[in-house]
Biopython code that builds the backbone (N, CA, C, O; Angstrom):
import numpy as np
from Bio.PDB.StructureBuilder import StructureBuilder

atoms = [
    (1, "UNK", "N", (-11.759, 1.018, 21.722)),
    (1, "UNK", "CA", (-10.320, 0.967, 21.964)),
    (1, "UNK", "C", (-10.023, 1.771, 23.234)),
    (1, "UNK", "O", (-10.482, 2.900, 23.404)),
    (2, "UNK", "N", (-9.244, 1.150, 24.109)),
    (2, "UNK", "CA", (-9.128, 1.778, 25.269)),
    (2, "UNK", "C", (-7.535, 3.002, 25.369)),
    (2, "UNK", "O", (-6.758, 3.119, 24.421)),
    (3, "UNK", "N", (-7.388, 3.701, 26.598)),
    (3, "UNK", "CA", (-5.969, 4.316, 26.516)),
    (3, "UNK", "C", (-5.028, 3.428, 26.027)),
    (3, "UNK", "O", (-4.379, 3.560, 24.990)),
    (4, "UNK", "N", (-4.968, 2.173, 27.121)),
    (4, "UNK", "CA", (-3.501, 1.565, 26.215)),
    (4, "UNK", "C", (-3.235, 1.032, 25.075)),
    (4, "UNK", "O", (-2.092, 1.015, 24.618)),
    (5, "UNK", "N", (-4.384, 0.471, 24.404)),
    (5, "UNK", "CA", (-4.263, 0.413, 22.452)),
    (5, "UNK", "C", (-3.868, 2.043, 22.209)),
    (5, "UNK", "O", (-2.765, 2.152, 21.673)),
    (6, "UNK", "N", (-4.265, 2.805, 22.377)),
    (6, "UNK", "CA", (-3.639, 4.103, 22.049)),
    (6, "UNK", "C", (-2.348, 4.205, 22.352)),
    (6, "UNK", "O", (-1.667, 4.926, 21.623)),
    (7, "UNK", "N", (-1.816, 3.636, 23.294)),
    (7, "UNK", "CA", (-0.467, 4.167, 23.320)),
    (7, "UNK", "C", (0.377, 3.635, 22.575)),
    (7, "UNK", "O", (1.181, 4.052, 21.740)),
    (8, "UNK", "N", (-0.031, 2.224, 23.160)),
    (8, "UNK", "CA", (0.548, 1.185, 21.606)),
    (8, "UNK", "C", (0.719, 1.723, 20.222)),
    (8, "UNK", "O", (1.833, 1.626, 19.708)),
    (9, "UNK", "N", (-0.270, 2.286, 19.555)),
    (9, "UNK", "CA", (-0.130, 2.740, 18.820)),
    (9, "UNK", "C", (0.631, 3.899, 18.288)),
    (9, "UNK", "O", (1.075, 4.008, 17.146)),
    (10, "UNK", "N", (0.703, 4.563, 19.051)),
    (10, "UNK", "CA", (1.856, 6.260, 19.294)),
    (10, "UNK", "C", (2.926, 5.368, 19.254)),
    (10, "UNK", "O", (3.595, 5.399, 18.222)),
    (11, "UNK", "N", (3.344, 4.357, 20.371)),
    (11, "UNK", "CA", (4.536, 4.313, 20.701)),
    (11, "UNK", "C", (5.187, 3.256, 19.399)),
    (11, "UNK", "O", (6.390, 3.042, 19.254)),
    (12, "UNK", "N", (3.884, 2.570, 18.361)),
    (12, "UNK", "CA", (4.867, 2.133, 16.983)),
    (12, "UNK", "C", (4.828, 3.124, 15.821)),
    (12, "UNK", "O", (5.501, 2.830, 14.833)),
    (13, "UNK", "N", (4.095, 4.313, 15.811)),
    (13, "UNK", "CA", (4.213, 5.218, 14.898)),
    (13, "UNK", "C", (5.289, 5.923, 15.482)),
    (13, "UNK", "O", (5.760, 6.615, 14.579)),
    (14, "UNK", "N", (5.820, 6.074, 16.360)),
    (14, "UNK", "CA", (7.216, 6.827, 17.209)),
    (14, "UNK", "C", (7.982, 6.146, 16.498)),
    (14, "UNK", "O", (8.484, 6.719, 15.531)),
    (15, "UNK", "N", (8.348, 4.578, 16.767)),
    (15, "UNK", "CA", (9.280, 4.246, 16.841)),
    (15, "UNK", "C", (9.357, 4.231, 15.108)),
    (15, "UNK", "O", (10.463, 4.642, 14.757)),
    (16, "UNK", "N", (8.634, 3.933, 14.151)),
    (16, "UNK", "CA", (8.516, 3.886, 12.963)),
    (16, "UNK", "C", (9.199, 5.018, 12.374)),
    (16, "UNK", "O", (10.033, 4.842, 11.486)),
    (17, "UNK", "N", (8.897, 6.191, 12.815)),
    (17, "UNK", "CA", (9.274, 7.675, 12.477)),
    (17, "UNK", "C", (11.006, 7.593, 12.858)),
    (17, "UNK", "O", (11.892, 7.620, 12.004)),
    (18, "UNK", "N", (11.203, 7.496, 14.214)),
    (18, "UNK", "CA", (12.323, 6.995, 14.435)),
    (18, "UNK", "C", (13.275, 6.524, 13.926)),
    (18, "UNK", "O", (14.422, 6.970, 13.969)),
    (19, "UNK", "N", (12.768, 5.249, 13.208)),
    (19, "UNK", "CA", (13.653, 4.202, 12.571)),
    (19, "UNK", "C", (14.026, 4.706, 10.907)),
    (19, "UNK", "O", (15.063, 4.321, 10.368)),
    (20, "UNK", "N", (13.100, 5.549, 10.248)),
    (20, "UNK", "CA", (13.138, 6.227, 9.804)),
    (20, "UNK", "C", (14.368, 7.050, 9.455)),
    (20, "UNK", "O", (15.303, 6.920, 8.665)),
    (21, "UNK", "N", (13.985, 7.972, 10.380)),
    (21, "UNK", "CA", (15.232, 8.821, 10.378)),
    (21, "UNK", "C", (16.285, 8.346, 10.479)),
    (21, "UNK", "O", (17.109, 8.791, 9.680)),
    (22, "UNK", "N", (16.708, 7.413, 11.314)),
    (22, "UNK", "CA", (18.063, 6.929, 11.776)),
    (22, "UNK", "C", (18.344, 6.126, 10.381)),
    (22, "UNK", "O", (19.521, 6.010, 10.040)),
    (23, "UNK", "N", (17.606, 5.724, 9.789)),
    (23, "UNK", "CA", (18.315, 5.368, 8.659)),
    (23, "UNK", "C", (18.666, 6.302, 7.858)),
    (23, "UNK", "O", (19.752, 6.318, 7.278)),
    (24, "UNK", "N", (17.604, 7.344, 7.728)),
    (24, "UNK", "CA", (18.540, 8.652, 6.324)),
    (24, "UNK", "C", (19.154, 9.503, 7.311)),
    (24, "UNK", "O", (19.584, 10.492, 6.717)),
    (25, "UNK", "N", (19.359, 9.565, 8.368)),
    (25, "UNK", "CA", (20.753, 10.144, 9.020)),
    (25, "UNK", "C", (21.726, 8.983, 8.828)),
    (25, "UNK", "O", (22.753, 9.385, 8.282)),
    (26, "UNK", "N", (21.740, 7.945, 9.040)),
    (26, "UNK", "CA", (23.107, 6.996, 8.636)),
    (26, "UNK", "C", (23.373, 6.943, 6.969)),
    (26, "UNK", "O", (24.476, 6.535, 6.606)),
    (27, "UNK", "N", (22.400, 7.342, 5.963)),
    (27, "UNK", "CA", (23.203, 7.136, 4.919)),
    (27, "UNK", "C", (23.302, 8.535, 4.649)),
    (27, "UNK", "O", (23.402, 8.659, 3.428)),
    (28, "UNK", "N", (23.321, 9.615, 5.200)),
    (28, "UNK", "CA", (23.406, 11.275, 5.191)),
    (28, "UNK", "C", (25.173, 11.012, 5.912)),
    (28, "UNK", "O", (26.178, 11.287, 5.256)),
    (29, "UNK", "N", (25.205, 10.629, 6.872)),
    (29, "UNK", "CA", (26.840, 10.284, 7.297)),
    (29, "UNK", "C", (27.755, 9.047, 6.637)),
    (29, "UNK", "O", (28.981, 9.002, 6.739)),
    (30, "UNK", "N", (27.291, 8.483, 6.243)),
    (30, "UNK", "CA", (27.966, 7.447, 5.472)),
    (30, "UNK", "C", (28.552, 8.166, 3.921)),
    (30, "UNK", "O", (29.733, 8.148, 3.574)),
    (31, "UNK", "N", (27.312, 8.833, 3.055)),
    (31, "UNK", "CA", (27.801, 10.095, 2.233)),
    (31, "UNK", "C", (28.740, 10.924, 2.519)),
    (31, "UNK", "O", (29.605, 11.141, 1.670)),
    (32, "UNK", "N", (28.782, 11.587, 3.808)),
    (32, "UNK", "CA", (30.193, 12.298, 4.138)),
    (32, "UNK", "C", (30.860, 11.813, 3.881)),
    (32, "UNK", "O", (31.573, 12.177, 2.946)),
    (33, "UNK", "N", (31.098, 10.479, 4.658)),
    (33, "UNK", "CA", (32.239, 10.058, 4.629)),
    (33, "UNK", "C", (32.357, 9.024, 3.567)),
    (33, "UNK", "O", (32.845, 7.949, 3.916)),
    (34, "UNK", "N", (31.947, 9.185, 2.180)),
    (34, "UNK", "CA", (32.278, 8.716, 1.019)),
    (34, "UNK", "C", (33.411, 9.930, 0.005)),
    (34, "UNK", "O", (34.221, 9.855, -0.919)),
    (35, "UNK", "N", (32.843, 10.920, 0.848)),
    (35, "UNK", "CA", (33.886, 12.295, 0.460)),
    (35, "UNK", "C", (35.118, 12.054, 0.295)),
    (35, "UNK", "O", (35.866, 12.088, -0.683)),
    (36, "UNK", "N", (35.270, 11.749, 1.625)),
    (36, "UNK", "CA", (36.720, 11.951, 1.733)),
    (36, "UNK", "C", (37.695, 10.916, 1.591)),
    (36, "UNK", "O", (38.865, 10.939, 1.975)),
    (37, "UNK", "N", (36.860, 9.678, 0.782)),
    (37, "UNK", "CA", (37.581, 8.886, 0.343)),
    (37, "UNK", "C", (37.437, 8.593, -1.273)),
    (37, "UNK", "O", (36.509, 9.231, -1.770)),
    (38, "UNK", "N", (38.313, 7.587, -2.383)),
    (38, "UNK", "CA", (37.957, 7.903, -3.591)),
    (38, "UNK", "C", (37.845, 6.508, -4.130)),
    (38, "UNK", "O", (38.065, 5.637, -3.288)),
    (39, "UNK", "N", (37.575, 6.124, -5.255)),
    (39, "UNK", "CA", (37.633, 4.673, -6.137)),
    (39, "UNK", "C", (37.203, 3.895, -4.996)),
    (39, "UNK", "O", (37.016, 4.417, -3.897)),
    (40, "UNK", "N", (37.025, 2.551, -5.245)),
    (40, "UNK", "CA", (36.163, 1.566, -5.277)),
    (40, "UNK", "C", (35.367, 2.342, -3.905)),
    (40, "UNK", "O", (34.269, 2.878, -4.055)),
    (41, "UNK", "N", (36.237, 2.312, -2.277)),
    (41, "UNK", "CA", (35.576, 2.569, -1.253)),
    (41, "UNK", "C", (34.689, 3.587, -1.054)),
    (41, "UNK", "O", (33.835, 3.673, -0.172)),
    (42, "UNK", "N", (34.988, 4.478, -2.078)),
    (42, "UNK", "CA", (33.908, 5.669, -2.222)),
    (42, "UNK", "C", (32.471, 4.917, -3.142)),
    (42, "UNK", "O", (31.287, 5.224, -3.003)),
    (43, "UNK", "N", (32.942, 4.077, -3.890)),
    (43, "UNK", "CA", (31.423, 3.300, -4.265)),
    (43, "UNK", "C", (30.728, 2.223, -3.640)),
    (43, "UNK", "O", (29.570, 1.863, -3.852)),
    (44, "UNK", "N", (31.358, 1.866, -3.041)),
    (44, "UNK", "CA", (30.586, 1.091, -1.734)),
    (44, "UNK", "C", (30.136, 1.858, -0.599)),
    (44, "UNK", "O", (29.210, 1.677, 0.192)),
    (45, "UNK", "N", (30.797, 2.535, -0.680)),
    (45, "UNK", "CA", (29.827, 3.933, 0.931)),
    (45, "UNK", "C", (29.106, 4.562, 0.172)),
    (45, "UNK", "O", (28.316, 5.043, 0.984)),
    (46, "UNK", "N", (28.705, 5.016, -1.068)),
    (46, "UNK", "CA", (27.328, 5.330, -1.621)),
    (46, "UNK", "C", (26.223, 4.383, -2.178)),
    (46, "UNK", "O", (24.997, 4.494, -2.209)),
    (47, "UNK", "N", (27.249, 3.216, -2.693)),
    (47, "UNK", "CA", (25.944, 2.120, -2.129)),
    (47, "UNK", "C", (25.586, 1.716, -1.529)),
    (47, "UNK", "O", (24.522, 1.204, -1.874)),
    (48, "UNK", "N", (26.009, 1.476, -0.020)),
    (48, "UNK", "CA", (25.216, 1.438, 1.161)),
    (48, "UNK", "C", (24.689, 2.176, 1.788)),
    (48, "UNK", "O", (23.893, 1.739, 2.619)),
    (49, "UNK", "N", (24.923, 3.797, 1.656)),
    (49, "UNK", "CA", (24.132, 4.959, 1.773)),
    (49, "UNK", "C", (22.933, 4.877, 0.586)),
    (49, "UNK", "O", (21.880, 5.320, 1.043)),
    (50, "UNK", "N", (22.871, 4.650, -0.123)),
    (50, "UNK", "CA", (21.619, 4.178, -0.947)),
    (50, "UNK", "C", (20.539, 2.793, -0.755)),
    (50, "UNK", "O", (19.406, 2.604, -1.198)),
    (51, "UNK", "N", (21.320, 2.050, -0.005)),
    (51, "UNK", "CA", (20.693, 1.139, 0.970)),
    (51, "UNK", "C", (19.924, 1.540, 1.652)),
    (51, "UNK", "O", (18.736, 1.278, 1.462)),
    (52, "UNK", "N", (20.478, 2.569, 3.025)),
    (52, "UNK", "CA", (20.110, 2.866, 3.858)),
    (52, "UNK", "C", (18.758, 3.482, 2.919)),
    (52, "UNK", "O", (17.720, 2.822, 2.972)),
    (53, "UNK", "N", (18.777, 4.617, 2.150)),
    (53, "UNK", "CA", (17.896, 5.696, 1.562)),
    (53, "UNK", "C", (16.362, 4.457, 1.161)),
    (53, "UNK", "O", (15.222, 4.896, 1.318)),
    (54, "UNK", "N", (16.523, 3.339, 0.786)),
    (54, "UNK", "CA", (15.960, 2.471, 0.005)),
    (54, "UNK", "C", (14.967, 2.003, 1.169)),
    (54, "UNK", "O", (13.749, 2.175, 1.216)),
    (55, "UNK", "N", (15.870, 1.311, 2.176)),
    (55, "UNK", "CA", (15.258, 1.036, 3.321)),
    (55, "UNK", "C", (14.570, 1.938, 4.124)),
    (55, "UNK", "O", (13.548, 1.613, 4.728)),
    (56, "UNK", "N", (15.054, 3.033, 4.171)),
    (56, "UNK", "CA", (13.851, 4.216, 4.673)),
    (56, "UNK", "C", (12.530, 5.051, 4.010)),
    (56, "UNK", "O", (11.701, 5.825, 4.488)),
    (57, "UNK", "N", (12.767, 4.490, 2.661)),
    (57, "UNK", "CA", (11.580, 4.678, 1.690)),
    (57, "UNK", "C", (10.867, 3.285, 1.648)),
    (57, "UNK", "O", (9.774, 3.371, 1.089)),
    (58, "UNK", "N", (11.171, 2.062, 2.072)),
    (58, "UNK", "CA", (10.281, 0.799, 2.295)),
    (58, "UNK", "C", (9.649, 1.117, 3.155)),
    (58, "UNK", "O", (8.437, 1.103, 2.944)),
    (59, "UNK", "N", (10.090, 1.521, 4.428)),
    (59, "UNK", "CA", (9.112, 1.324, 5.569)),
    (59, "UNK", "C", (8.099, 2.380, 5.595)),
    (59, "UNK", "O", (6.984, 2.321, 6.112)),
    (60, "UNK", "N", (8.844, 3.717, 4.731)),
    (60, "UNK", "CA", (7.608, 4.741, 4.374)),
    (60, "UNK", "C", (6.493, 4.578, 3.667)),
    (60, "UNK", "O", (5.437, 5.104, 4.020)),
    (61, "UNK", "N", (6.593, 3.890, 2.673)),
    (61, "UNK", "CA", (5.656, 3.120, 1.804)),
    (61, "UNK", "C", (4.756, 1.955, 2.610)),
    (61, "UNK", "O", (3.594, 1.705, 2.289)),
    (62, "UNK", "N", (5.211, 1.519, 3.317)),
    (62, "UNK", "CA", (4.644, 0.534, 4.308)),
    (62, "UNK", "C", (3.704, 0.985, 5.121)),
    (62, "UNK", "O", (2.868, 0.299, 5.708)),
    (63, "UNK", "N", (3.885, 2.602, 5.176)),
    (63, "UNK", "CA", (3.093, 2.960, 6.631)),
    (63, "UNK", "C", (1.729, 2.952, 5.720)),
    (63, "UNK", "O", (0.636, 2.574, 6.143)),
    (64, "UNK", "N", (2.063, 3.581, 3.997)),
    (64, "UNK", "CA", (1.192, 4.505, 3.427)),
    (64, "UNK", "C", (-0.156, 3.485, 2.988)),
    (64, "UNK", "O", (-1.332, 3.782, 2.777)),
    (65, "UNK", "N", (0.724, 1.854, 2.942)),
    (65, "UNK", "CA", (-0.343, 1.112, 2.554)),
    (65, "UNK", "C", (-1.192, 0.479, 3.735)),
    (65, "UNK", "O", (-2.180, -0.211, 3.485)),
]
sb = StructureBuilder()
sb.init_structure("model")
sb.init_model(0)
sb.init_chain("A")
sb.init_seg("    ")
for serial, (resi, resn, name, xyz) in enumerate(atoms, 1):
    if name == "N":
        sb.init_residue(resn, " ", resi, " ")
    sb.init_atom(name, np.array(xyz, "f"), 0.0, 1.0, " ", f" {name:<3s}", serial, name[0])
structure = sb.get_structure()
């Protein structure tokens, strides 16, 4: 395997890690702002913050297999 398969590789474990996060930071802010609202719209912004959480534990599981 030469340098640039290596980088390739960094640069989809980056972006993986990345994508990652940006999803449990969007359902970490989507939770806020389930706060400060109440009834039904407060249960749809924690179920799509649980989306998000779901989807960032798929792709974690993905790396592991």
């Amino acid at each position: 395997m030469d340098d640039d398969d290596l980088g390739i590789f960094e640069f989809l474990a980056h972006s993986t890690q990345a994508r990652i996060a940006h999803y449990r930071h969007r359902a970490a802010d989507i939770r806020a702002r389930a706060e400060a609202v109440s009834g039904a719209r407060r249960v749809e912004l924690l179920k799509l913050a649980e989306e998000f959480e779901e989807l960032a534990g798929r792709i974690t599981m993905n790396r592991r297999a």
